[in-house]
C-alpha positions in Angstrom: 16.1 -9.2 -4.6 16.9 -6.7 -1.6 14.4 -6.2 1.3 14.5 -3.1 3.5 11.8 -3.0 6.3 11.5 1.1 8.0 9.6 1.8 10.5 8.5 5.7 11.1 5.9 7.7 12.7 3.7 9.4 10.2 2.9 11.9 13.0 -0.4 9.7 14.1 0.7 6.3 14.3 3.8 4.2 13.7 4.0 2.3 10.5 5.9 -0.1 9.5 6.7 0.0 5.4 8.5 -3.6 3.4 10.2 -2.9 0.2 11.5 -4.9 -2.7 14.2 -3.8 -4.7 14.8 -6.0 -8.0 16.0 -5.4 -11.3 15.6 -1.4 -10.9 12.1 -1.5 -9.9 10.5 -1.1 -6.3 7.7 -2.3 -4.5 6.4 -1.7 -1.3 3.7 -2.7 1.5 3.1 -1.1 4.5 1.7 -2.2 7.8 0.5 0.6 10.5 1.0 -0.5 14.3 -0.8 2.0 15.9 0.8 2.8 19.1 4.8 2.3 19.5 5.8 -1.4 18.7 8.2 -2.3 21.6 11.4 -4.3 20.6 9.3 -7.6 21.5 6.3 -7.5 19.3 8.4 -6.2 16.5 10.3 -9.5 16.7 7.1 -11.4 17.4 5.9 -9.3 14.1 8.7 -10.0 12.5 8.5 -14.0 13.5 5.5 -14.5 12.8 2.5 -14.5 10.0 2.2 -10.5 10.0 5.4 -10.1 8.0 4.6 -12.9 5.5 1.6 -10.9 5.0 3.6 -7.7 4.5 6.1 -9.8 2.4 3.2 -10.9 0.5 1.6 -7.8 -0.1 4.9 -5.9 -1.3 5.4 -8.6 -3.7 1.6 -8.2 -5.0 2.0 -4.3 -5.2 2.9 -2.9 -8.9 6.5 -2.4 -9.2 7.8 1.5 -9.4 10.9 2.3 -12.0 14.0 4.2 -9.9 15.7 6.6 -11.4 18.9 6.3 -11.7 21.1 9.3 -11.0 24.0 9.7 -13.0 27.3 9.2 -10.9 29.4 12.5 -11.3 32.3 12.9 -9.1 31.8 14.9 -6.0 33.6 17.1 -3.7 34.7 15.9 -0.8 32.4 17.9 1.6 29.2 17.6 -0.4 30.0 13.6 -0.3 29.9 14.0 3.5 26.7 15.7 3.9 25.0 13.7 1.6 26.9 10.5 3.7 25.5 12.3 6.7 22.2 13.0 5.3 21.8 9.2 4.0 22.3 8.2 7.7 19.5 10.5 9.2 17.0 9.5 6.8 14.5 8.1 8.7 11.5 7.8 6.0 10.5 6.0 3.4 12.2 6.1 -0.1 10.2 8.1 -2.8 9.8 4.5 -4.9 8.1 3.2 -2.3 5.8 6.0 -1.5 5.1 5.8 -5.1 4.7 2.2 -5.4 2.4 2.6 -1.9 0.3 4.5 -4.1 -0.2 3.0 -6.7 -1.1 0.1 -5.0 -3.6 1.9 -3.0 -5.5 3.6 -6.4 -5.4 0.2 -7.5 -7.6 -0.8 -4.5 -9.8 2.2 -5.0 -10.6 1.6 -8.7 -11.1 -1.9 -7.3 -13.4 -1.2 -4.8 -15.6 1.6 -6.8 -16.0 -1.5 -9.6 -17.9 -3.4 -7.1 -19.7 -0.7 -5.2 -21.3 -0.2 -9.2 -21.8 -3.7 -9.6 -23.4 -4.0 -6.2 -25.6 -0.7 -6.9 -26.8 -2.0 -10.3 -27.8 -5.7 -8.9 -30.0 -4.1 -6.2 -31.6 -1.6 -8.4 -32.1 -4.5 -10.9 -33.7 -6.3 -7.8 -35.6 -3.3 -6.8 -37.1 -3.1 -10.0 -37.7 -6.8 -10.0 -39.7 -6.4 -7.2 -41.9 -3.3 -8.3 -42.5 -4.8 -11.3 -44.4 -8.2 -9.3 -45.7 -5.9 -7.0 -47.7 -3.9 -10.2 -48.1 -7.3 -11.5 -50.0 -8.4 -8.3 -52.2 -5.2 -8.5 -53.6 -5.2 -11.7 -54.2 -8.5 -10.7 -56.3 -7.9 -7.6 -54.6 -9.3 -5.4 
């Protein structure tokens, strides 16, 4: 198992993104800081409960095949500027944006299950309460 935590600005806030490389498959958490971490609170981050969250969460996620890419060999150039450009990469691996979500459509259908449920109890309540209401009426009271 092989961890890699980046941390990028997504051009609003600076997020911080764990993930887990095992057995050809990736998964991956992220964690937004809002404003720039300085070098302390990343190690306090880092240190402390916030990671283990993150750690947690990436191992929770759904795991995301990589493609492998068949090894050919290269020219000599082109092997440098891909060298080059594997050194300025600053974001996120396409895995992990995958794997991020996947996770997160996960949550949504999640969370639309129980805004249904939710709906349907207090409609079922609703009509609960109509139907004492009529109840009461034809009644007289």
């Amino acid at each position: 198992m092989n961890g890699v935590f980046t941390l990028y600005h997504d051009g609003r806030f600076w997020v911080g993104v764990y993930e887990i490389h095992e057995d050809g498959a990736v998964r991956a958490a992220r964690h937004v800081f809002g404003t720039e971490p300085t070098h302390a609170e990343l190690a306090v981050f880092a240190a402390g409960r916030g990671f283990v969250r993150l750690a947690d969460a990436a191992r929770a996620a759904p795991a995301v095949p990589v493609e492998e890419r068949p090894t050919a060999r290269l020219n000599a150039k082109r092997l440098a500027k891909l060298a080059k450009r594997a050194q300025e990469d600053v974001g996120i691996g396409t895995a992990a944006q995958r794997a991020l979500k996947e996770s997160v459509a996960e949550r949504v259908v999640e969370n639309k299950d129980a805004r249904k449920r939710r709906a349907a109890a207090e409609a079922q309540r609703r009509r609960a309460l109509a139907r004492d209401k009529a109840r009461a009426k034809h009644r007289g009271r």
